[in-house]
C-alpha positions as CSV (number, residue, x, y, z in Angstrom):
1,X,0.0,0.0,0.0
2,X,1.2,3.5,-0.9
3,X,2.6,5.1,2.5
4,X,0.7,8.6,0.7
5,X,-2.8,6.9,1.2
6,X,-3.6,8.0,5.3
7,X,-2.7,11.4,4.2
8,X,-4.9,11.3,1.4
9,X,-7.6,9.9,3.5
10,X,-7.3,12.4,6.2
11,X,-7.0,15.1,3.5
12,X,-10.3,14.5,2.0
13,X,-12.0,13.5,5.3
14,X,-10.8,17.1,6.6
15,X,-12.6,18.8,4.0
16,X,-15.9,16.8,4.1
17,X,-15.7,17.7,7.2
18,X,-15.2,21.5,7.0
19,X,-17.6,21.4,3.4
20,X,-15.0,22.7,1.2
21,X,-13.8,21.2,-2.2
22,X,-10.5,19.6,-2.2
23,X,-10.8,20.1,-5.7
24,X,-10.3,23.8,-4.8
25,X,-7.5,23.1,-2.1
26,X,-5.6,21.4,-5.1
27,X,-5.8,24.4,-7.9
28,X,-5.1,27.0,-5.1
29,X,-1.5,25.3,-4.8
30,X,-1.3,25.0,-8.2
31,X,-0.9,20.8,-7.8
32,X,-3.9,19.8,-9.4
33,X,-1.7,18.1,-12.1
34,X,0.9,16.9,-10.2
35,X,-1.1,14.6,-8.4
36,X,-2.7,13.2,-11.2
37,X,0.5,10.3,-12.0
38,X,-1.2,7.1,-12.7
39,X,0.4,3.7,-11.7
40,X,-1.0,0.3,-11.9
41,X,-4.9,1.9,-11.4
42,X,-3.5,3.8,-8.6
43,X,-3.0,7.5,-7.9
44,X,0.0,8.4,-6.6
45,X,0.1,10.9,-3.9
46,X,3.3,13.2,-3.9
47,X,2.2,16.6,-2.6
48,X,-0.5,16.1,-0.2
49,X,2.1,16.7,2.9
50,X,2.3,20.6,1.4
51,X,-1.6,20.1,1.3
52,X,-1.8,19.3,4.8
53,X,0.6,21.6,5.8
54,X,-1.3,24.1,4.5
55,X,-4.6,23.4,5.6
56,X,-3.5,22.7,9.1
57,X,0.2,24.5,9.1
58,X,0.5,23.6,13.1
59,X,0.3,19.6,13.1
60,X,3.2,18.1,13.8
61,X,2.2,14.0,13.9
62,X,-0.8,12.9,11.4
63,X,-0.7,9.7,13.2
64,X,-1.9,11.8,16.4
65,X,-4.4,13.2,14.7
66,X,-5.6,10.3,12.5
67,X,-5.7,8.2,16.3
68,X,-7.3,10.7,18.1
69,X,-10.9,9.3,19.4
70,X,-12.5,12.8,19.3
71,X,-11.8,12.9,15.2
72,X,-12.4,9.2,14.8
73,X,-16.0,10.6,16.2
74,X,-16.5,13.4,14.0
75,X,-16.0,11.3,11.2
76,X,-17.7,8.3,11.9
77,X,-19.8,6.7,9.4
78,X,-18.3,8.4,6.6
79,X,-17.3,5.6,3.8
């Protein structure tokens, strides 16, 4: 499995979450292509670190956050 694929999770999670268009996030940064690089049917992730960062510049540990039980809550159900 692609190590990229929590962050990608979280990222898209986050902005279900917040009801704003990662589609958006992605063209503001000016990545929208760069994340497009097909292999074997799967996207690879490169830049969503810079994504996260920018979204939420003051987490330090995505496990942390991707553990926590209060976020684990506000997501529940979704997928």
């Amino acid at each position: 499995m692609n190590k990229y694929i929590p962050e990608l999770f979280f990222v898209i999670k986050y902005n279900v979450f917040t009801k704003t268009k990662l589609s958006k996030n992605l063209k503001f940064l000016n990545i929208k292509n760069k994340i497009s690089n097909h292999k074997k049917g799967n996207v690879e992730i490169k830049k969503v670190k810079i994504l996260l960062m920018t979204l939420l510049d003051k987490i330090i540990n995505l496990d942390q956050i991707l553990k926590n039980p209060l976020f684990l809550n506000l997501n529940k159900g979704f997928f």
